[in-house]
ROKOL-584151 format. One record per residue (C-alpha): x, y, z; residue number from 1. Coordinates in pm, 1 decimal. Each point is the difference from the previous one (the first is absolute). Layout:
residues N
<lumke X="X" Y="Y" Z="Z" num="NUM"/>
...
***
This chain:
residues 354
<lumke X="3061.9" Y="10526.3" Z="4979.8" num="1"/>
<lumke X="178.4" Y="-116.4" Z="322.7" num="2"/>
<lumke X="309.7" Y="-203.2" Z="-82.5" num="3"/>
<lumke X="-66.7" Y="-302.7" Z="191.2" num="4"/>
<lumke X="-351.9" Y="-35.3" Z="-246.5" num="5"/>
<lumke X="244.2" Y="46.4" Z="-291.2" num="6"/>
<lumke X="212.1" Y="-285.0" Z="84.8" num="7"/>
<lumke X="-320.4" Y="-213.8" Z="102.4" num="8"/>
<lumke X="-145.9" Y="69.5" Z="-365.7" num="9"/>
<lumke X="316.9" Y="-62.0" Z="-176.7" num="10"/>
<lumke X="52.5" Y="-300.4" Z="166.4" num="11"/>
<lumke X="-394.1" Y="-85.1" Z="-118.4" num="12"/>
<lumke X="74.6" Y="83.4" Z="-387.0" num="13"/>
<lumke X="278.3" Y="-245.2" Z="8.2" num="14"/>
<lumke X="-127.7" Y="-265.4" Z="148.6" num="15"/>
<lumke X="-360.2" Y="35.7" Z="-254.7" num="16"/>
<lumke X="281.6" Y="35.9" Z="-272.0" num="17"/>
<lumke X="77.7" Y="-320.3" Z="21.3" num="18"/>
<lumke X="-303.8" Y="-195.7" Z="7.0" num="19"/>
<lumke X="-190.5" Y="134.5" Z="-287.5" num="20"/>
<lumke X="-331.7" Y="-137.5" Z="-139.9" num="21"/>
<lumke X="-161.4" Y="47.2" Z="-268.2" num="22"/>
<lumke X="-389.0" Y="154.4" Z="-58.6" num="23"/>
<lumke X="-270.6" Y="-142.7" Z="156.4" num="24"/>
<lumke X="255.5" Y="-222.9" Z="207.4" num="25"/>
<lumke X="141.6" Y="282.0" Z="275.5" num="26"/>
<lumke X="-37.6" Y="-256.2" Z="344.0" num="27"/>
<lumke X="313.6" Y="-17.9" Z="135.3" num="28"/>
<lumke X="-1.7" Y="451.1" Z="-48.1" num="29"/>
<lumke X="-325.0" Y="60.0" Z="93.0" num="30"/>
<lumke X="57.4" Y="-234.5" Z="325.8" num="31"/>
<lumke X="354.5" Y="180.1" Z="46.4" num="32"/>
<lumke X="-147.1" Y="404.6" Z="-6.2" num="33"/>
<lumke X="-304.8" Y="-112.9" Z="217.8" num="34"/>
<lumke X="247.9" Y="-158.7" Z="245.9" num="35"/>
<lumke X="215.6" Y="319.8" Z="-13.6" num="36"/>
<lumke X="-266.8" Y="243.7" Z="52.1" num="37"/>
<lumke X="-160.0" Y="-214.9" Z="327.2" num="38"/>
<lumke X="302.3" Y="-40.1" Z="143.9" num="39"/>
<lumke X="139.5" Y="381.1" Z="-9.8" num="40"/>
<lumke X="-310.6" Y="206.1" Z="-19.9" num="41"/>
<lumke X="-390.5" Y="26.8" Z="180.4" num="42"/>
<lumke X="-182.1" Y="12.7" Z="-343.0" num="43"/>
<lumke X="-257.6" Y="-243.8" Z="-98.6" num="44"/>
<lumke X="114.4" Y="-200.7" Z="-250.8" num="45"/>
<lumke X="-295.5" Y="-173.8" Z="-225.6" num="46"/>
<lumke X="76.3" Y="-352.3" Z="-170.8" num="47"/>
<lumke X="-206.6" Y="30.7" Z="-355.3" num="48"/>
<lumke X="111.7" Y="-317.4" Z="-165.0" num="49"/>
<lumke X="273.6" Y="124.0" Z="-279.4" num="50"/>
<lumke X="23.1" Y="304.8" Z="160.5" num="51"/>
<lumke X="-6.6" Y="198.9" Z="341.1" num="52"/>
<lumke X="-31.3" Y="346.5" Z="113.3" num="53"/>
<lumke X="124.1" Y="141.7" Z="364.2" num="54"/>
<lumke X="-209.7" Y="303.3" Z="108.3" num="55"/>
<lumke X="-6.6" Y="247.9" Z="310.0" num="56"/>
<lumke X="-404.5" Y="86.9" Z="-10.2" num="57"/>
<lumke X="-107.7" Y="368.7" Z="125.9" num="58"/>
<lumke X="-370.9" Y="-40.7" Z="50.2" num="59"/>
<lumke X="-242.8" Y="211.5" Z="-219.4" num="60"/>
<lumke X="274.1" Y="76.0" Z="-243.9" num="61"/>
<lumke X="91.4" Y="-20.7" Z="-389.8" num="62"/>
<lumke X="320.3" Y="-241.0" Z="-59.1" num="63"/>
<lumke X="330.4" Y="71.0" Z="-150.0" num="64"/>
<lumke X="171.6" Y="-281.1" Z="-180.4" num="65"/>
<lumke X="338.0" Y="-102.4" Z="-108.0" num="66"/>
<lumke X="84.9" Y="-322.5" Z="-227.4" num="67"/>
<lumke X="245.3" Y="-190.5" Z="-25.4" num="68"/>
<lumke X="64.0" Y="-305.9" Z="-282.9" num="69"/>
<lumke X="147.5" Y="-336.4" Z="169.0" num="70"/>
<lumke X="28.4" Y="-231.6" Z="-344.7" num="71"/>
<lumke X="346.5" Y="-63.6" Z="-224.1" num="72"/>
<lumke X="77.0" Y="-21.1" Z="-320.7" num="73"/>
<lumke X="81.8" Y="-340.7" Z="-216.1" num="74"/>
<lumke X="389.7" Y="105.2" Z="-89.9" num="75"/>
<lumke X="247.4" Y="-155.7" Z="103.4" num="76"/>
<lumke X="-183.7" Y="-270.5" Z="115.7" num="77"/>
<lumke X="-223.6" Y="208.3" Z="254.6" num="78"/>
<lumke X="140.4" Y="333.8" Z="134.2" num="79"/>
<lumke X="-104.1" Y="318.0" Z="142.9" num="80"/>
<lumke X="101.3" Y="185.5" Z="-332.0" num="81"/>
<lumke X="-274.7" Y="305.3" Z="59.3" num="82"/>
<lumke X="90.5" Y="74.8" Z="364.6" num="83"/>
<lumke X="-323.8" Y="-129.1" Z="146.4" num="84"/>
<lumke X="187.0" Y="-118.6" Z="285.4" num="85"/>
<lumke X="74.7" Y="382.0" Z="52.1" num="86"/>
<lumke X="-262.5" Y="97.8" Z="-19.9" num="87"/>
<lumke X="-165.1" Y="-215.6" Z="237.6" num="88"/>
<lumke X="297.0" Y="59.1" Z="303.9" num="89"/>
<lumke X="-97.8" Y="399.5" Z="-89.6" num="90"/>
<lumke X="-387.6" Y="-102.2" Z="101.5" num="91"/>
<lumke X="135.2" Y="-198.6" Z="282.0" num="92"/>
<lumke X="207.0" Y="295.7" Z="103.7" num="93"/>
<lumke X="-286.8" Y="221.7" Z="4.4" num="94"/>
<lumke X="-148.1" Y="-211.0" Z="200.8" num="95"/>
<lumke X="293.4" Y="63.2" Z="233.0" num="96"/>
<lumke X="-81.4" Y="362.7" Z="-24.9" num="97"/>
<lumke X="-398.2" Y="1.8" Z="34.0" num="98"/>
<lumke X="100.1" Y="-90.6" Z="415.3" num="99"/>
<lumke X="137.2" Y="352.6" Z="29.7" num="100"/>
<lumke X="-256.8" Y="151.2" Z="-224.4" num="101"/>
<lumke X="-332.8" Y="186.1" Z="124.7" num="102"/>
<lumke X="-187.9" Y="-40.3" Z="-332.4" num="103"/>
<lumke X="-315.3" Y="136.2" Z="19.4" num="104"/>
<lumke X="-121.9" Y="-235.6" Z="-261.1" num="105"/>
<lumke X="-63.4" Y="-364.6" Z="6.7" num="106"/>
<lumke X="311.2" Y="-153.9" Z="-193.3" num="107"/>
<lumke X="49.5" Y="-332.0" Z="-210.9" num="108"/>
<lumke X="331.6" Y="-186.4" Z="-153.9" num="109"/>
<lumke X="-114.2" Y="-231.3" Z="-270.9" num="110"/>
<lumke X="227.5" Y="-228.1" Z="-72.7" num="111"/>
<lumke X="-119.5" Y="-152.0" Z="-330.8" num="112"/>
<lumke X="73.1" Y="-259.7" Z="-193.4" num="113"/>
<lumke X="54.7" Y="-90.1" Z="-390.7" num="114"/>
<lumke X="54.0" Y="349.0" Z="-130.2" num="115"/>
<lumke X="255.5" Y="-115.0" Z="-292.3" num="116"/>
<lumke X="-344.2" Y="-195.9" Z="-144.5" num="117"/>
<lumke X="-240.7" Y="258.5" Z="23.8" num="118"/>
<lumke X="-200.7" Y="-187.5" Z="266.4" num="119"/>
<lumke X="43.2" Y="123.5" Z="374.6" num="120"/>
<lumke X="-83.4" Y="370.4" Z="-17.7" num="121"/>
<lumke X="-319.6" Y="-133.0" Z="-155.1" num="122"/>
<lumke X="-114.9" Y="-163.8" Z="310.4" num="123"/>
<lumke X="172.8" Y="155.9" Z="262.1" num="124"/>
<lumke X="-182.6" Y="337.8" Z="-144.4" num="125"/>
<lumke X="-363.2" Y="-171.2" Z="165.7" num="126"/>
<lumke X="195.0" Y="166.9" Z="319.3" num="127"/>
<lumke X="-62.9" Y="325.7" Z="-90.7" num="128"/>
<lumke X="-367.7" Y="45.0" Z="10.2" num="129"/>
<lumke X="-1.0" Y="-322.7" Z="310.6" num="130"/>
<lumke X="203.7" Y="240.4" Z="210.6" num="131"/>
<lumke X="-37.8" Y="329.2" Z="-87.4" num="132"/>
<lumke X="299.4" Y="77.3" Z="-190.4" num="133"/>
<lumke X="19.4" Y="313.6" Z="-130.9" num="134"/>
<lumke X="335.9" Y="61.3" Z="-133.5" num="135"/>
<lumke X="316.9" Y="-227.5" Z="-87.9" num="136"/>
<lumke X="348.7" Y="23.4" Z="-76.6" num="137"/>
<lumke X="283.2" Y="-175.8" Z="-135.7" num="138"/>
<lumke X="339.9" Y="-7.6" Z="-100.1" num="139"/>
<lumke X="197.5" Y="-182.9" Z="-250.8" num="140"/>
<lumke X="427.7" Y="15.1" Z="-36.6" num="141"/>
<lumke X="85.9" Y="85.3" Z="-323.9" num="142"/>
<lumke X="362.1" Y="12.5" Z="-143.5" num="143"/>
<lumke X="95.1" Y="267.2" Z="-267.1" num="144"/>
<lumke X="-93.5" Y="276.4" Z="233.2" num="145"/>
<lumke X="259.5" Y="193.6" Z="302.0" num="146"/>
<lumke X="-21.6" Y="-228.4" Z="315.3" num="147"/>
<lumke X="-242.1" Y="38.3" Z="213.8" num="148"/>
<lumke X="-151.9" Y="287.2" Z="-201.5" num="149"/>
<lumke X="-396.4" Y="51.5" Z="-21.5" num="150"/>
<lumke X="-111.9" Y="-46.4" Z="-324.2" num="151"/>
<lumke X="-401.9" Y="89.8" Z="-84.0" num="152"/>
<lumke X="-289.8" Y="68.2" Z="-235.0" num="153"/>
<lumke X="-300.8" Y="116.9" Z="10.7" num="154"/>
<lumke X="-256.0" Y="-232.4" Z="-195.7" num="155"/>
<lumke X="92.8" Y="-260.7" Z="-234.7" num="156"/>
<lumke X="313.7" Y="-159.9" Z="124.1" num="157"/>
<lumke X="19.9" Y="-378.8" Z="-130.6" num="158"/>
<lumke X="-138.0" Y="-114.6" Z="-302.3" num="159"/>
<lumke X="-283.2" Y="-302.9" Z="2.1" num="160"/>
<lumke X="111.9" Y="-316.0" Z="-143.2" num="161"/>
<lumke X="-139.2" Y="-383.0" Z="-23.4" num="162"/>
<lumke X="165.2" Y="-306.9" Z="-175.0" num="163"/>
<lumke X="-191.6" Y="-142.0" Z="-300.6" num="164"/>
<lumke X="86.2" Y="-352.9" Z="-67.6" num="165"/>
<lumke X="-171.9" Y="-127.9" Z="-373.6" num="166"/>
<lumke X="15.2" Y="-390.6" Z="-105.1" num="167"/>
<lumke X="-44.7" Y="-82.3" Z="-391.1" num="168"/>
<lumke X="-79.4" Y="-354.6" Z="-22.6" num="169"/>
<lumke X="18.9" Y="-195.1" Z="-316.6" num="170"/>
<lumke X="84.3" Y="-360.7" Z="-88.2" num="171"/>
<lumke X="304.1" Y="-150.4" Z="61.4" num="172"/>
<lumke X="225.5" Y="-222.9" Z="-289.6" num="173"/>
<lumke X="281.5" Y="-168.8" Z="-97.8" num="174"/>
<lumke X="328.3" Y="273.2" Z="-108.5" num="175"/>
<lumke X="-12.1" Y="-148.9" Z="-330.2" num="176"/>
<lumke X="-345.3" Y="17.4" Z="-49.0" num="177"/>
<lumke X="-58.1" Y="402.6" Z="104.9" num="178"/>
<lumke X="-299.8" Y="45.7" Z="-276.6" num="179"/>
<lumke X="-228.3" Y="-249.1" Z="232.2" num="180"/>
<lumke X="47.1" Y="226.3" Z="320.0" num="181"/>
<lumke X="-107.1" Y="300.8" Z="96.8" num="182"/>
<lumke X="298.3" Y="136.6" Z="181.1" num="183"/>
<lumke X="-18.5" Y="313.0" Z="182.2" num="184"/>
<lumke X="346.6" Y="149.4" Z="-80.7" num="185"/>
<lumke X="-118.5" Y="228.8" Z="-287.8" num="186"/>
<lumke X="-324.7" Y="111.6" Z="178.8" num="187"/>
<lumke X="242.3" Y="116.7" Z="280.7" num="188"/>
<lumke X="223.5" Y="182.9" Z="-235.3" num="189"/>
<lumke X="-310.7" Y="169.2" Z="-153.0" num="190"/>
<lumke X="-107.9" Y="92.5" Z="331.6" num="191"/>
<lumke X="349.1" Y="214.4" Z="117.0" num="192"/>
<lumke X="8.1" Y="138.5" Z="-383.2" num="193"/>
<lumke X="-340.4" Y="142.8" Z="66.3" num="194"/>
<lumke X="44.8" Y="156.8" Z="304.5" num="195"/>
<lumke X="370.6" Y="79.1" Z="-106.2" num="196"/>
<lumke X="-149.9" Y="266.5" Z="-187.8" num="197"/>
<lumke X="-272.5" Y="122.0" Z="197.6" num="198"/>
<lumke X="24.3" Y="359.4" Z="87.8" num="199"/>
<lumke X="-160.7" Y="75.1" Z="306.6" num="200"/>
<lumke X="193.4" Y="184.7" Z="244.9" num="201"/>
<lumke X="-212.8" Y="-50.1" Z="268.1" num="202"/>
<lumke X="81.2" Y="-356.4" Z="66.1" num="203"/>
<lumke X="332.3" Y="-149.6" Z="1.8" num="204"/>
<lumke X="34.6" Y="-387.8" Z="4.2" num="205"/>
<lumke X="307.8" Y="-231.4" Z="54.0" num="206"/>
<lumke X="-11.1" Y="-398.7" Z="-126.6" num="207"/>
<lumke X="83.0" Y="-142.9" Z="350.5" num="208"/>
<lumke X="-14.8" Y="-378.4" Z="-134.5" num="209"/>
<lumke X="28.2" Y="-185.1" Z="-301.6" num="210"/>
<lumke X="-139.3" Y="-387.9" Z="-39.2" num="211"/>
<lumke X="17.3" Y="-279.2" Z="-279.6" num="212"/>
<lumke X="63.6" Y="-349.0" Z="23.8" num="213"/>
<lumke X="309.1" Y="-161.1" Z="118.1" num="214"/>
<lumke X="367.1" Y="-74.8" Z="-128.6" num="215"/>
<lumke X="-137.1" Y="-292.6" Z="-209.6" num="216"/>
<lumke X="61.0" Y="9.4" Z="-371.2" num="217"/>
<lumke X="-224.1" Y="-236.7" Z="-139.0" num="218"/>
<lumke X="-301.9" Y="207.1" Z="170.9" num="219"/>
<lumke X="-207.9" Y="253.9" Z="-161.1" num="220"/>
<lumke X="-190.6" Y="144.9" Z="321.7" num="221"/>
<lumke X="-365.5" Y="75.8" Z="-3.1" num="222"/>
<lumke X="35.2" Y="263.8" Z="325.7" num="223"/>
<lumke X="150.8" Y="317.5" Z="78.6" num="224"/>
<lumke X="-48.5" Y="280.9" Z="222.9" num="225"/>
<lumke X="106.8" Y="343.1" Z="50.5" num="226"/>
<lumke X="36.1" Y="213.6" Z="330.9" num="227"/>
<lumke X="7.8" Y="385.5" Z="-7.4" num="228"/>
<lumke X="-19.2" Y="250.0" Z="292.1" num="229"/>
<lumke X="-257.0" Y="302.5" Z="-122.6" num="230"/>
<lumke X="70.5" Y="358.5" Z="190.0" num="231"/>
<lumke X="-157.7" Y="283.0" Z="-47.3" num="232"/>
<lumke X="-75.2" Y="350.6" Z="221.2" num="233"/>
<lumke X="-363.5" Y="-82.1" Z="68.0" num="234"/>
<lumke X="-216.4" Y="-365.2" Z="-23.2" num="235"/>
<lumke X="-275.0" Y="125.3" Z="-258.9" num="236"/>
<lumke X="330.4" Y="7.5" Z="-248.7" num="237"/>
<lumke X="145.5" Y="-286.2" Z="150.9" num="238"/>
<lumke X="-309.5" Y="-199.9" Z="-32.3" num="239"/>
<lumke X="-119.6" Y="108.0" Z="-364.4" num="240"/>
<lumke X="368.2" Y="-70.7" Z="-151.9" num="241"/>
<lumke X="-67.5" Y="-374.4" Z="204.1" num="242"/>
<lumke X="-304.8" Y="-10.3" Z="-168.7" num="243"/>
<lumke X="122.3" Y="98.3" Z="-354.6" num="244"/>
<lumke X="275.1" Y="-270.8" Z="57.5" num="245"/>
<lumke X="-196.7" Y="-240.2" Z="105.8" num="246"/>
<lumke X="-206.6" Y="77.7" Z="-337.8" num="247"/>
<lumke X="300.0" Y="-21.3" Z="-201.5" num="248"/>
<lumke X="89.3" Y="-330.7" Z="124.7" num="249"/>
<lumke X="-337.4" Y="-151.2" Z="-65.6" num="250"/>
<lumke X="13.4" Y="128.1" Z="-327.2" num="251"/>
<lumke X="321.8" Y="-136.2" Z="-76.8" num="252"/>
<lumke X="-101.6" Y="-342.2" Z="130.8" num="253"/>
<lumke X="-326.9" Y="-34.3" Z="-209.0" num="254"/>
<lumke X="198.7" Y="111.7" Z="-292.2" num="255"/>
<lumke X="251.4" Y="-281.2" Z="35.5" num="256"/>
<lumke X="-235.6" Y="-299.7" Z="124.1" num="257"/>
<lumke X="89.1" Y="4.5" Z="321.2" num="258"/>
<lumke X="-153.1" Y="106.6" Z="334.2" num="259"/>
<lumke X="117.6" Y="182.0" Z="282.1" num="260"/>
<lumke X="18.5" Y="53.0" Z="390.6" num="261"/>
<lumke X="-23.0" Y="317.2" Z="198.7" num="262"/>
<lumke X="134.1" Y="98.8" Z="337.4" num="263"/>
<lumke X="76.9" Y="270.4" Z="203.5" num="264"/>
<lumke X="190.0" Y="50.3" Z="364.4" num="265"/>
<lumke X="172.7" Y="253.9" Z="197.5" num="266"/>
<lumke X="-213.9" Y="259.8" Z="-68.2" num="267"/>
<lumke X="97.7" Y="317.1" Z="134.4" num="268"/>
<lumke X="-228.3" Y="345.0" Z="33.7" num="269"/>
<lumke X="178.9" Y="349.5" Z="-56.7" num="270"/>
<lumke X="161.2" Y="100.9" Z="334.9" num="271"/>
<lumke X="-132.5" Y="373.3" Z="42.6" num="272"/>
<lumke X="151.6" Y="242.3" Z="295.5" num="273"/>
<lumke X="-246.2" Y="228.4" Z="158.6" num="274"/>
<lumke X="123.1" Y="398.4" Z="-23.3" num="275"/>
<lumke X="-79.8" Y="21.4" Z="344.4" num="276"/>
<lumke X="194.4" Y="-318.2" Z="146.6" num="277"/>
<lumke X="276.2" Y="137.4" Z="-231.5" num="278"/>
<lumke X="24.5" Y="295.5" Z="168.0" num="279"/>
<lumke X="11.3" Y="-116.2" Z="351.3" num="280"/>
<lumke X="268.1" Y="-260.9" Z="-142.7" num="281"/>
<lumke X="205.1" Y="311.1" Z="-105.6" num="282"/>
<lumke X="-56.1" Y="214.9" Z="344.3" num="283"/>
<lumke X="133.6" Y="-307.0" Z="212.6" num="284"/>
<lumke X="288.9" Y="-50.2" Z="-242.0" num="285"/>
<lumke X="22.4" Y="389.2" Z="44.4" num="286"/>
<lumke X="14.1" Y="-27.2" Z="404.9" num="287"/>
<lumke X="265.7" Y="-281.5" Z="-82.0" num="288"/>
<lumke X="233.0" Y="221.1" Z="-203.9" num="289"/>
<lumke X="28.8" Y="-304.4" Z="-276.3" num="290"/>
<lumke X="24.6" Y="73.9" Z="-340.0" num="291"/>
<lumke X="-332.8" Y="-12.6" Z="-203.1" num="292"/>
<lumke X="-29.8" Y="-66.7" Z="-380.0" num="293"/>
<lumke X="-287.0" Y="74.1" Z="-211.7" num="294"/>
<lumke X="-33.7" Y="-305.1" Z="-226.6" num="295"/>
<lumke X="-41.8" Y="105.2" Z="-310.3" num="296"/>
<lumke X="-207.2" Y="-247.7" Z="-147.6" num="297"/>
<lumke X="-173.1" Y="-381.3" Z="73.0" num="298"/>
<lumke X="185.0" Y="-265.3" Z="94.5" num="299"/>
<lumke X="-37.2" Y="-261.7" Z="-270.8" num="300"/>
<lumke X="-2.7" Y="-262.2" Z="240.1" num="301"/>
<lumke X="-333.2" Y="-110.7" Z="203.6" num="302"/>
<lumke X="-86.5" Y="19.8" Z="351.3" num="303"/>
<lumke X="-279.6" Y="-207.9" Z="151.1" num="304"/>
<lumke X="-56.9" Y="304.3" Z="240.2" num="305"/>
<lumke X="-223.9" Y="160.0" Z="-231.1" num="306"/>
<lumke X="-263.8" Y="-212.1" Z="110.1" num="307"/>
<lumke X="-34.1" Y="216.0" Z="331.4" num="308"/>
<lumke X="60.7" Y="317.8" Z="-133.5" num="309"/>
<lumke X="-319.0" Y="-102.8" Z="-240.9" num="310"/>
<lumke X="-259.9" Y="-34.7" Z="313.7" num="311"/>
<lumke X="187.2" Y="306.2" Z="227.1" num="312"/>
<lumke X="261.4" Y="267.0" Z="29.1" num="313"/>
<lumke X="332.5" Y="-93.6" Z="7.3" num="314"/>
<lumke X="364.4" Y="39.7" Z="-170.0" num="315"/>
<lumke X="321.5" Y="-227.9" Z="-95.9" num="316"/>
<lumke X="346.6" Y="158.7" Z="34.9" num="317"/>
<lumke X="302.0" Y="-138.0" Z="-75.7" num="318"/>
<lumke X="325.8" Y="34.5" Z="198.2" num="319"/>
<lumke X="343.0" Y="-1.8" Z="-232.9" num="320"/>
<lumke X="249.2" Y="-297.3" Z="74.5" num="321"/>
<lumke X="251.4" Y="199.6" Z="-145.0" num="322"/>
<lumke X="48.5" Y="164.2" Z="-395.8" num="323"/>
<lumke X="253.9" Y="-274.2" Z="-71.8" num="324"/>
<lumke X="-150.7" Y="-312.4" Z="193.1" num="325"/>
<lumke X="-58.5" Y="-300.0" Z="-141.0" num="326"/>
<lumke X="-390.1" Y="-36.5" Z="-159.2" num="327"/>
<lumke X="-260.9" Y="-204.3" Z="167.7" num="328"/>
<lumke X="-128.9" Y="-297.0" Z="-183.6" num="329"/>
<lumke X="394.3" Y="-84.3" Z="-50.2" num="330"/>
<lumke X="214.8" Y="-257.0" Z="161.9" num="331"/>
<lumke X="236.5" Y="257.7" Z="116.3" num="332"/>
<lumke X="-242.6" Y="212.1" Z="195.7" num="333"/>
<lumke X="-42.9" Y="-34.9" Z="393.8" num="334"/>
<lumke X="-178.4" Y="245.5" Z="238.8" num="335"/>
<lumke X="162.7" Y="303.3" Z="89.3" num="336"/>
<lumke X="10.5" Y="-18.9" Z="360.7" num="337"/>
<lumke X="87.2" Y="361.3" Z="-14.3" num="338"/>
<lumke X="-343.7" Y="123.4" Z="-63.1" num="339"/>
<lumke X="-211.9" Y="-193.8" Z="275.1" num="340"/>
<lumke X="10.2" Y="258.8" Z="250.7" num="341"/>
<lumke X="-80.0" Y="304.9" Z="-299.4" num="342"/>
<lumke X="-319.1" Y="-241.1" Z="-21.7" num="343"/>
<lumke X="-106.8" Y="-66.3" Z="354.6" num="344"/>
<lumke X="39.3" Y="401.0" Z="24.4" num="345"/>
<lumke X="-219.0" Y="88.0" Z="-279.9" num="346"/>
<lumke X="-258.0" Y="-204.9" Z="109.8" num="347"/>
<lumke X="50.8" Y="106.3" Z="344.5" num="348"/>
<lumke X="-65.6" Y="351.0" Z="-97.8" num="349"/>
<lumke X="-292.8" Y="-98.4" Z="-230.8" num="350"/>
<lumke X="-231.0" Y="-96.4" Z="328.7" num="351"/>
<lumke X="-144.4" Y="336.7" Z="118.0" num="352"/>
<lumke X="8.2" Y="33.9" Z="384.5" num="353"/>
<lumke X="-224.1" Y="116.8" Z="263.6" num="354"/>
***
């Protein structure tokens, strides 16, 4: 990409890098990126509440998409800790791009909101079929992997996953007095015992949060709750090991007295790459002369871009930060500015022309 659109998106990532917000609460960014795009491009840029989407429309055409995530994460206090402010200057430098472009397909940027939740690709997918989107793309920075290398798969490439959040309540009583109480504690215990040994391979499942009571020692509590993240490579697995936990934790409760509470949230779908998309992800990475690496096997981690790739074609790629870069998700991590213009490029290439 031209060097003066460089600069201008560099300059972009750092100034959304520091004023991160958290799902469902992306103002100040959304308002930032619209500004951005009016002010240095002729696309129209639409205003859809927690969300937006610029677009250059070719009349009587199918639409190509690209995505882009604007939330942060809650670590260290709020921060950009996933790159989303990345990936959003990329979008915003394709934009850039798409004014010396002759696509001969209608083109949107979807700049969506709440991915780290599970919530945005959700509703910004109602674009698809409202537009005529046929195909989308996105990238995502990923550390562990050369810089600014193309990394893909073909089919499965992150896992589905939802949190599961169960409340035993029981009676609450004096520390001295234990037997006229029901506290939870044990029922808990029982609970990680049993699926301690559970043996299905399918499903793996991490105890997030752990809740009883406070610091008081002359209080037996009479509620607890315990918070678990459930991943698996496809929902139907996902959803019958919920369902078998869920059964488990009823069981328990009745068995001790007590009753019990429910939840679920940030439900994630199986993020599947079409073989096609994949390939033309590969040619323009080809055409680029970058380094491509056939990933091996899923991600573990979830992607809220599975929602689109459920209604239409589409792939995810990921572009390395560097083999020995600090992790996302971690304090220590910041965007590589290095790879912005490897992104703006692939997608560039990714939008056939007349």
């Amino acid at each position: 990409m031209k060097t003066e659109n460089l600069k201008k998106i560099i300059n972009l990532r750092h100034e959304l890098h520091e004023m991160p917000e958290l799902s469902m609460n992306e103002t100040r960014t959304k308002n930032k990126l619209m500004n951005f795009i009016e002010k240095n491009t002729k696309l129209a840029v639409i205003d859809c509440g927690k969300y937006f989407y610029a677009s250059k429309y070719i009349e009587g055409t199918k639409g190509i998409a690209f995505r882009a995530d604007m939330d942060a994460l809650p670590i260290n206090g709020i921060s950009h800790a996933c790159g989303h402010d990345g990936h959003c200057a990329a979008l915003c430098g394709l934009a850039l791009e798409i004014e010396n472009l002759n696509p001969k397909r209608s083109i949107y940027l979807i700049f969506q909101h709440a991915e780290e939740i599970g919530q945005g690709a959700k509703e910004c997918s109602k674009l698809l079929s409202e537009r005529s989107i046929s195909e989308i793309y996105a990238f995502h920075n990923w550390s562990g992997w050369p810089e600014k290398s193309i990394v893909i798969r073909e089919g499965l490439c992150q896992c589905s996953s939802c949190g599961v959040t169960i409340k035993f309540i029981g009676k609450t009583s004096h520390a001295s007095e234990p037997e006229k109480g029901l506290n939870p504690a044990f029922v808990i215990a029982k609970l990680i015992s049993e699926l301690e040994n559970k043996t299905d391979k399918k499903i793996l499942f991490t105890i997030v949060n752990i809740k009883l009571g406070e610091k008081n020692f002359g209080i037996s509590p009479g509620e607890g709750e315990i918070s678990l993240t459930l991943r698996a490579e496809s929902e139907s697995d996902m959803r019958t090991f919920r369902n078998a936990l869920i059964n488990m934790a009823e069981r328990l409760a009745k068995e001790n007295s007590m009753s019990v509470e429910c939840s679920s949230c940030d439900y994630f779908p199986e993020t599947i790459s079409d073989p096609e998309c994949v390939s033309k992800i590969r040619k323009a990475a080809n055409e680029l002369n970058l380094k491509i690496i056939e990933m091996p096997e899923a991600i573990r981690a979830s992607e809220d871009f599975g929602f689109y790739t459920k209604q239409i074609h589409g792939a995810i790629f990921y572009i390395g930060n560097g083999e020995n870069y600090p992790a996302i998700h971690t304090v220590n991590y910041d965007f590589n500015d290095e790879i912005l213009d490897t992104a703006v490029n692939m997608f560039s290439k990714l939008i056939p022309a007349k």
